[in-house]
Every structure is written in structure tokens, then in C-alpha cells.
C-alpha positions, 0 to 999 in steps of 0.5 A, spaced: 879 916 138 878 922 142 875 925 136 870 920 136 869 921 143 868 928 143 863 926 138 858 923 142 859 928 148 854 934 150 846 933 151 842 927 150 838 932 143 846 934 141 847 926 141 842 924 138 841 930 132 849 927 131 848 920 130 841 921 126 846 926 121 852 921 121 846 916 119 844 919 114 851 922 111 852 914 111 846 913 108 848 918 102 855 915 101 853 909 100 847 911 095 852 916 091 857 911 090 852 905 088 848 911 083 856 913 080 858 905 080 852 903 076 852 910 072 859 907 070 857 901 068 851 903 063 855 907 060 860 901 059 855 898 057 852 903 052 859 904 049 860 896 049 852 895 044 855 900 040 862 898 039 858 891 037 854 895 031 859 900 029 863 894 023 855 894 020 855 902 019 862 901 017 862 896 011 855 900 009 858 906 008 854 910 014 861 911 019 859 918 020 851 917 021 854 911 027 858 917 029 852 921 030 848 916 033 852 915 038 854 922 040 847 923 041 846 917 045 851 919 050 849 925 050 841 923 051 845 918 057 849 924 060 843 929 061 838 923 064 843 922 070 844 930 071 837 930 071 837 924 076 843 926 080 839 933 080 834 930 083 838 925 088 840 932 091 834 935 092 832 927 096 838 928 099 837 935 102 830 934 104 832 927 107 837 931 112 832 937 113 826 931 115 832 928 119 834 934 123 826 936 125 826 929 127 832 929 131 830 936 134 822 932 135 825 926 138 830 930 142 826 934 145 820 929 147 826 927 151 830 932 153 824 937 156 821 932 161 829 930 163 829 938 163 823 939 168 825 933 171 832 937 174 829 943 175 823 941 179 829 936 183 835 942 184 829 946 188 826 942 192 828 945 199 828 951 195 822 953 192 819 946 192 817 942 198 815 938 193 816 933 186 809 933 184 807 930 177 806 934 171 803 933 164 810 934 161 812 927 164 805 924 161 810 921 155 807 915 156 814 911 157 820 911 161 821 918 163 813 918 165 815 912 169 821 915 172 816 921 174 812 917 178 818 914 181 821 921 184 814 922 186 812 917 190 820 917 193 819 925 194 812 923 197 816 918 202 822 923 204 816 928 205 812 924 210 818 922 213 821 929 214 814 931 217 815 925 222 822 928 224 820 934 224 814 932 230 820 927 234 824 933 233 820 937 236 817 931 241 825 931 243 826 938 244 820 940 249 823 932 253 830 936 252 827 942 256 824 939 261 829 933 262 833 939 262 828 943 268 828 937 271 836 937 271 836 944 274 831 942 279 835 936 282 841 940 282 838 945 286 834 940 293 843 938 293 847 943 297 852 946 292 855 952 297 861 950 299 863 951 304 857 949 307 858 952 313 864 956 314 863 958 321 864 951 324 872 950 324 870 942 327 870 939 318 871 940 312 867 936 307 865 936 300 860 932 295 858 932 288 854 928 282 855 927 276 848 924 272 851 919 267 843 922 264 840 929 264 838 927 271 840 920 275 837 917 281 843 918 286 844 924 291 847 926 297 847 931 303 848 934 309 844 938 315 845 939 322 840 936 326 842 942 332 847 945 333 852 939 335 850 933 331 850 932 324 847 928 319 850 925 313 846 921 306 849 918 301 844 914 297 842 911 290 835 910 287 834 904 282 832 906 275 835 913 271 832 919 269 825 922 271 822 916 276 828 915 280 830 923 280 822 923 283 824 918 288 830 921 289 827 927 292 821 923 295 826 920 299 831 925 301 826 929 303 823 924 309 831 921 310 832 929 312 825 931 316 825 924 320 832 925 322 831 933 324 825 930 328 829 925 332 829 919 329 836 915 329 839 911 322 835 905 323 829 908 325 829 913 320 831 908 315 824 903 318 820 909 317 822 912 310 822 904 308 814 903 310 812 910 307 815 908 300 813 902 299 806 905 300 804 904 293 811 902 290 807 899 284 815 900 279 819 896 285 824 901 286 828 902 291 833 905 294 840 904 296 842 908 302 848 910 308 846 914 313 850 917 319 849 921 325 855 925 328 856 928 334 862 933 332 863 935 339 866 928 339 867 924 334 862 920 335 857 917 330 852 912 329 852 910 321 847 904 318 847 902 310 841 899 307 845 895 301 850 902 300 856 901 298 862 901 305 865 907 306 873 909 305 876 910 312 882 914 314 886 915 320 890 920 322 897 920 317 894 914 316 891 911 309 885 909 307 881 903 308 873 901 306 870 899 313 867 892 310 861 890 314 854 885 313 849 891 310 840 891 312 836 890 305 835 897 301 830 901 302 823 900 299 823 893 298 818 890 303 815 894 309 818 893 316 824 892 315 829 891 320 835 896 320 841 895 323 846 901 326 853 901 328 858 906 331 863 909 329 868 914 332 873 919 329 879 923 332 882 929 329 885 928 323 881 923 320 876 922 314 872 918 311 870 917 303 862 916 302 860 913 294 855 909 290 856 904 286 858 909 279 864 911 282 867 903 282 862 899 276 865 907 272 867 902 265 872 902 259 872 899 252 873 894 254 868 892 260 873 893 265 871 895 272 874 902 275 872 897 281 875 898 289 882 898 289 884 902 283 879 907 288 883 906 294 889 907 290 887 914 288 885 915 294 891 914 297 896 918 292 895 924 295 891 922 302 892 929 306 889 932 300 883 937 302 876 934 300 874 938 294 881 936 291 880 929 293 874 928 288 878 931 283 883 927 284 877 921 284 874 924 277 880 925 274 882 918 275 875 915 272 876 919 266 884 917 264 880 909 266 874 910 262 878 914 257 871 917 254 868 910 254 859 911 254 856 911 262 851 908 264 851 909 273 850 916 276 857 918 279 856 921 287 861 921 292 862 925 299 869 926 303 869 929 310 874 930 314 874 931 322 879 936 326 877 935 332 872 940 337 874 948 336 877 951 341 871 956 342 867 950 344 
């Protein structure tokens, strides 16, 4: 059985150069044993019309004539299927050489194009951009059929590579410009800590995590003069390049009018009606505002539809400040926005957001949600505030356990100790 196998194995010219000679091989036999089969039976027959005649020649005295005559005869019949047995040999020979240049022709309509066909196939991406039709496939039957379809499918795959190619490109120079874009966000948030090293009254620290190359939350910090302090935590609706253009918009008036004045509602009434001045997209904006005087711990906060605020007292642990919000910002023009104060003692802190830090998802849907927030929190509550947002971050990664997010992530931690003993 191996045998037989190895003898239809190699190319499709070997094969077909095997079967066509096995072909003839059994052809040839067949002839030869029926040519010797019929020799035989002729000269039976020769022997047997003899045999019949040889009494006549016996009783007629002429057995030495019989005997001549059939020796000739014999003779005569024995050199005749030489001569024809000569003559199948030379049929044979030329039958197997027509055979074999038949094979090799037959072969080789096939083969070559199969050939060319692989070759022009393997350098495609090398030497050839390219499979292109050419005469040798012009054979007018499968292979030629089998040509044209790796043409038009080349033709497809190039088309289609050059498309990639444009939106490659395309996404590359969107890459670089979201990624511009990324940097100039970045750099309007203060990222010096500690911010103002020459005031031993707080402590604070912030950051923001896009869930994209650049988000539509932001913080900051400023000091209005040289006792009070402004604080801003906010969210744009919307990702990506709008709401990091309103981002900035917005922190831009929320910081000018504070530094001109204006209270938390007040600033937020006016930011409000300059955004809605042609806010065609309906965006708006999510905002927790604070004044603080850091002589004494007084403040005065609004929230325009933001998240509440964590709050903790001194060895105490931390708690969100729940109270009814004013409509965010960029909804409707005049507005009303409500303030109220608060007060902070030494030793107190308080815990800013947006709504990424609890809507954080795992795998399952789940929410990060509030509670395991105030948990986390609470587990090292005296920790300084930029360890504080390590401890908050650390424990969003363990819970999404690297589920895909779509909120930015923005969080700032104050805490107060009190008036210096310089002032």
C-alpha cells in the first residue's frame, strides 16, 4: 500500500507522466498476452489441419513430403509472427515515446501557469504590489479561471490595503492631535504639588484620569488674595475634543470671575448665561464651587448638579454632606444658584469628586458606587491627601479588575490645620 502511494506522490507533471505510463504498461500487457495467446492458438490450429491430412500422405507413400511440407509451414508461421512481433515492439516503443511527450506536453499546460501562478503569489509584498493577469494563464480553462479569480481578490486586497492605509494615516494625525490636545488639557490643570509650599494652613492634592485621550472633567485651585481660596470641581458633558474645549472655556470664566469678586453663585449665574450664548450641542456643565477664608475656616460652597462632597472632622471619619443641588451649568440662562456655608476646624478635610470615581464599572455592570468610596476612604483616614488619591485609585483598579471605562476620573482632597502661628 505504501508503494502505491509513493507512486502517486510529487508534482501534478510526475503524476500525470506516472499514470499515463502505467496506462500504456497495461495496455502493452494486455496486447501481448492476447497476441501470444492467439499465436498459440494458430499454431494448434496449423498442427491440429495437419495432423488431419497427415494418414492420406501416409497411405500414399508421401510421409517424407508430409513432413517437409509441414516443417516449412511451421517455419513459414514462426517467421511471420517475428516479423509481427518485431513490428509490435517498434508500435509499442513508439506509443510509450508519444506518451511520454504527451505527458510532458499535457504536464507542462498545467504546471507552468500553477508555477507562475506561485511565484508571482509568494512575492506579492516583495517584489509584486500586485497579482496581475498574464498570457501564460490565457489556457482557456480552470487555471485561467482560477488567474482572474486571484486577480480580482488581489485587486480587492490592494484596494482595501490602500484604504487602511488613508485611515491609518487619518488616525495617526487624530492620534497626534488628540494626544496635543491631551498635553494642552493637562498643562491649564495645576500639576505643581505642593502647590504653594509657603502656606503651612492646608494641604491638598488632585488628579485626573481621562477614560480618553482627553475628557471633559477638570479641577483647580487658586487663591483669590492672599486669605481666601477658591476651589473647582466640575465635569463637561460629553468626551473627547468638545467637552476638553469646554473644559477649558469654563474654567477660564469660573477662575476670571472668582478673581474678580464674585461669590459661588454669582460666578456660577454668570458663567451659565456666557455658555448658553450659542450652546447649539446642549452641553452643560457639572460644577462644585468653594470659597474658603483660610484665616478661619470659613467657607462658602455651591453645587450646580455635582456630586456631595466627603467631609471629615478632626479623628473623625468621613461622611458625604448630602444637600438639594441648583441645576448644572449651561442648561437655561439666568439661572438661580443657591450657596451655602460651611466651616472647617483644624484638622478637617474634605473629599471633592465626579461622578467617575463611583459610576467606576467591573465586568459585570457593577458600580464602584459611594459606600465602597467612604470605605476606602475610611481605611486610612489621617492619610496625607496625595496618598489619599492612591489609596481611592488603588482600590477602583482592584474593583474594575481592568474592566474598559468610560467617565473620566477627577478627585481632590483638602485638608485644613488651622491659621499659622505667623499670621
Amino acid at each position: 500500500m505504501k508503494k502505491m502511494r509513493r507512486l502517486f506522490t510529487g508534482g501534478i507533471r510526475l503524476k500525470i507522466f506516472r499514470m499515463l505510463l502505467i496506462t500504456i504498461v497495461l495496455i502493452i500487457a494486455a496486447y501481448t498476452a492476447v497476441f501470444f495467446y492467439q499465436s498459440n492458438k494458430v499454431e494448434q490450429l496449423v498442427n491440429e489441419t495437419y495432423e488431419t491430412q497427415k494418414q492420406i500422405y501416409v497411405e500414399n507413400g508421401m510421409e517424407d513430403q508430409y513432413e517437409s511440407i509441414r516443417s516449412r509451414a511451421l517455419d513459414t508461421f514462426h517467421n511471420e509472427m517475428f516479423h509481427a512481433r518485431n513490428i509490435l515492439i517498434l508500435v509499442v516503443v513508439l506509443i510509450v515515446a508519444a506518451g511520454m511527450v504527451s505527458a510532458f506536453s499535457i504536464a507542462g499546460r498545467i504546471t507552468d501557469p500553477l508555477n507562475t501562478i506561485t511565484r508571482r503569489v509568494a512575492s506579492l509584498g516583495v517584489r509584486n504590489r500586485q497579482f496581475r493577469m498574464e498570457d501564460v494563464y490565457r489556457t482557456g480553462d480552470e487555471i485561467e479561471v482560477l488567474a482572474e479569480s486571484f486577480a480580482k481578490q488581489s485587486a480587492r486586497i490592494t484596494l482595501y490595503i490602500d484604504q487602511v492605509k488613508k485611515v491609518t494615516a487619518e488616525k495617526e494625525r487624530i492620534g497626534a492631535e488628540l494626544d496635543m490636545a491631551s498635553r494642552i488639557q493637562g498643562s491649564q490643570l495645576p500639576r505643581l504639588f505642593p502647590p504653594f509650599p509657603d502656606r503651612k494652613e492646608f494641604s491638598l492634592y488632585a488628579s485626573m484620569t481621562p477614560a480618553k485621550e482627553v475628557g471633559g472633567d477638570f479641577y483647580d485651585f487658586f487663591m483669590i488674595d492672599d486669605d481666601h481660596m477658591g476651589f473647582v470641581m466640575a465635569d463637561v458633558s460629553g468626551k473627547g475634543v468638545p467637552a476638553a474645549l469646554l473644559m477649558m472655556v469654563s474654567r477660564v470664566l469660573i477662575k476670571s470671575t472668582m478673581q474678580n469678586g464674585k461669590g459661588p453663585a454669582e460666578t456660577l449665574k454668570s458663567v451659565n448665561n456666557q455658555l448658553c450664548e450659542g450652546n447649539d450641542a446642549d452641553f452643560f456643565v457639572t460644577v462644585w464651587l468653594a470659597v474658603l477664608e483660610i484665616s478661619t475656616g470659613k467657607g462658602v460652597a455651591a453645587n450646580a448638579g455635582h456630586e456631595h462632597p466627603a467631609l471629615r472632622r478632626a479623628d473623625g471619619s468621613y461622611d458625604l454632606i448630602v444637600y438639594k443641588h441648583s441645576m448644572p451649568v449651561g442648561v437655561m440662562r439666568d439661572l438661580p444658584f443657591r450657596e451655602h456655608e460651611f466651616q472647617l476646624n483644624p484638622g478637617d478635610s474634605f473629599f471633592v469628586y465626579t461622578d467617575g470615581v463611583v459610576e467606576a464599572t467591573d465586568a459585570d455592570k457593577e458600580l464602584y458606587g459611594s459606600d465602597r468610596m467612604l470605605q476606602a476612604l475610611n481605611r486610612n483616614p489621617d492619610a496625607q491627601p496625595e496618598q489619599m488619591l492612591a489609596n481611592i485609585s488603588q482600590d477602583i483598579d482592584r474593583f474594575v479588575d481592568g474592566a474598559e471605562q468610560f467617565d473620566d476620573i477627577t478627585m481632590l482632597c483638602f485638608r485644613y490645620f488651622g491659621p499659622s502661628e505667623e499670621s
